[in-house]
N, C-alpha and C positions, 0 to 999 in steps of 0.2 A: 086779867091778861093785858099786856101794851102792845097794840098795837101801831101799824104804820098807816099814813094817809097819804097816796098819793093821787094828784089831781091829774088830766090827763094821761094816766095809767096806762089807757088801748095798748097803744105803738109805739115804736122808737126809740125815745131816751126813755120816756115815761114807763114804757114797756122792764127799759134793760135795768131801770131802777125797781120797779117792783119786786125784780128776779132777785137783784142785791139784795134787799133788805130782806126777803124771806129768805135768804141763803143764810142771812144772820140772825134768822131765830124769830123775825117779826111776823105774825099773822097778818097781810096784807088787805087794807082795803082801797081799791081803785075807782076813784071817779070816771066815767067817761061820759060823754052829750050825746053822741045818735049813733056809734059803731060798734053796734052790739056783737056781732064775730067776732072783732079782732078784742074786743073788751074779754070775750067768751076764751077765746082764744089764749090768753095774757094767765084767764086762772086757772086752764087748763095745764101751762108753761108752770107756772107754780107749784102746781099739787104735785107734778111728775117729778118734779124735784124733792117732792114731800114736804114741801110748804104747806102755809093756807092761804086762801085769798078769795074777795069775795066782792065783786065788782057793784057801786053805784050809782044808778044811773042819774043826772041834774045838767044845770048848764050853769056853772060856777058864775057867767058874767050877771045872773038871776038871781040877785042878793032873797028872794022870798022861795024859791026854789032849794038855794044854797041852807037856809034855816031850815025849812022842812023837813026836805032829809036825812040832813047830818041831826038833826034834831030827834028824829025819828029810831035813825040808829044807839045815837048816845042812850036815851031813856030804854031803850030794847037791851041794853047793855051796862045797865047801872055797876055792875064789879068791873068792867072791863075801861080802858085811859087810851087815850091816843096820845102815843109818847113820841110819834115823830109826825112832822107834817111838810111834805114836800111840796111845793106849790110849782106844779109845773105846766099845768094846761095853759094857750097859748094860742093865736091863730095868726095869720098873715094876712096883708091883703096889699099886695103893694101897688105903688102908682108914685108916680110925681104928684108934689103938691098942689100943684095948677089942676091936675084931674080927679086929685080928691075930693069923694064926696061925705058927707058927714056922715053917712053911715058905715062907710068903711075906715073912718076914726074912729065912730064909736064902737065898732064892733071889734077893735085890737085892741082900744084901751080899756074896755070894760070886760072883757074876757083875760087877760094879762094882769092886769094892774087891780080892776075891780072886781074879780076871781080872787087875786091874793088876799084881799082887805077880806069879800067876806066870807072867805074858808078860813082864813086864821081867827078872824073875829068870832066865828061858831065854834072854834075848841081850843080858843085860848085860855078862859076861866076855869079850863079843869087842867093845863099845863101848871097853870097860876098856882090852885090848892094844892097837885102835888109834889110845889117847887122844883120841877125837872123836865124837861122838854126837848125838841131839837125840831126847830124851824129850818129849812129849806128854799130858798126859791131859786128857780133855774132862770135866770137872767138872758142876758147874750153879747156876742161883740156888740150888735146893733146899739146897746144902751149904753157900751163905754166908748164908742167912738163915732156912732153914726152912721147911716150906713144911705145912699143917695136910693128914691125910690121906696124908704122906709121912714117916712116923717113919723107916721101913727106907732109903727115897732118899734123905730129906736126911743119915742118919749114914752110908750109903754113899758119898756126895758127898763129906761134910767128911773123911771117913777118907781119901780119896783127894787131899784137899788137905795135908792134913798131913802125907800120907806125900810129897806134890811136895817142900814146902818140907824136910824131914830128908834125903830123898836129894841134891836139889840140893846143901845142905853136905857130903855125903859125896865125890860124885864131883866135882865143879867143877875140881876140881886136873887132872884128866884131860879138861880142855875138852868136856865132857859138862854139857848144858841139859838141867836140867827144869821144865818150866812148866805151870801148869794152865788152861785155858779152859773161863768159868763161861758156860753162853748162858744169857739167858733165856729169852723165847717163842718159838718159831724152829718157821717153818712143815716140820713132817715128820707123817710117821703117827702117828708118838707123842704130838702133838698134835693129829687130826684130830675129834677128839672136844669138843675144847674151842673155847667160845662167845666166837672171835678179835673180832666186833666187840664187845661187853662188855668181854672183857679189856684191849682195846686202849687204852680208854680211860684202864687204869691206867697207862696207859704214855707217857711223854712224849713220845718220838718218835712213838705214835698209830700204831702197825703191830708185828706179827709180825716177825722175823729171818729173813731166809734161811739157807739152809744153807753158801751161798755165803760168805756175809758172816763166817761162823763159818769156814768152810776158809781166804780170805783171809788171815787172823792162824794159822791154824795153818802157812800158806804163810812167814809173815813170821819163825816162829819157829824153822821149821825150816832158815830159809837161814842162811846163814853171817857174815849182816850183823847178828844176834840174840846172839853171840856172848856179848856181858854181861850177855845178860837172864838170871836163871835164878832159883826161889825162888819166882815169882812170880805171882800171880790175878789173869787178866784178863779181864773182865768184858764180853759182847756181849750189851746184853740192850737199846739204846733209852733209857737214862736211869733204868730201872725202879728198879734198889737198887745202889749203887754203893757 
């Protein structure tokens, strides 16, 4: 059976992408770190639909964590392939640069950036054998433009686009996609703090993003009609910064 992987699973986008991809036939497996409700919650969302999905638990910025488990599942699962992998888990911690401290660097760019390397790097060599794949990673404006108050997320963002576009040359010969998806304002928790009629205004389309709207193209990238697309930032943000 091919299954999907997606990191960050719980909530949100990560949530409304799980729902995609078992809407299209994938038996779903969800990573989440410490929220086991709303992780609970996400497979409960799935099966109602008559999907599968089957939440695990690690902290992807835990490269010996990241091995274990996913390691644990693959050998539990010798006939079964993780044929997509969405890399989406992600945290914030914002501050000006002057009030940074290094643990709030390193806890965005090694949950972000050092999540992506080592979930992809634990089930890339069975992409690899059976020449067919579809990487994912959900990016953000923060990493194509920068964002003031976000030193640690926007170079965790851009590090994560620029490792899309080098792997995509690496593997492509192996009909293996990897693509990045930059959202902009996109109504989840992690934006529940911010002042959406104000912001809105920056915004051409004049609204927040769904979560939906952001799973849809993760839907479109991961079928097998995307087949050429690979390398490549695509951007759901409204008009905002293209």
């Amino acid at each position: 059976m091919n299954y999907a992987f997606v990191t960050g699973g719980s909530r949100g986008i990560g949530r409304a992408i799980c729902l995609k991809l078992a809407e299209m036939g994938y038996p779903v497996l969800l990573n989440f770190k410490g929220n086991k409700p709303a992780a609970d919650e996400t497979v409960a969302l799935v099966r109602a639909q008559g999907g599968s999905a089957e939440a695990l638990c690690f902290d992807v910025s835990n490269s010996e964590e990241v091995q274990k488990v996913t390691g644990e599942w693959l050998e539990a699962h010798p006939n079964d392939k993780i044929e997509v992998l969405v890399n989406n888990a992600g945290i914030r911690q914002d501050t000006l640069l002057m009030s940074m401290t290094d643990t709030q660097w390193n806890a965005v760019l090694d949950t972000s950036l050092g999540g992506m390397y080592s979930v992809t790097k634990a089930v890339l060599n069975q992409m690899l054998l059976a020449r067919y794949g579809r990487i994912i990673n959900i990016v953000s404006l923060s990493g194509l433009k920068g964002m003031p108050g976000q030193v640690n997320y926007s170079a965790a963002k851009a590090g994560m686009i620029g490792a899309t576009k080098a792997l995509a040359q690496e593997i492509a010969k192996r009909n293996i996609t990897v693509n990045a998806i930059a959202p902009g304002f996109i109504k989840t928790d992690m934006t529940e703090e911010l002042n959406e009629k104000e912001l809105a205004k920056m915004i051409p389309a004049q609204r927040f993003g769904t979560a939906e709207e952001v799973a849809a193209l993760v839907g479109f990238l991961a079928s097998k009609e995307a087949a050429y697309i690979t390398g490549q930032v695509i951007s759901v943000n409204g008009g905002l910064y293209s």
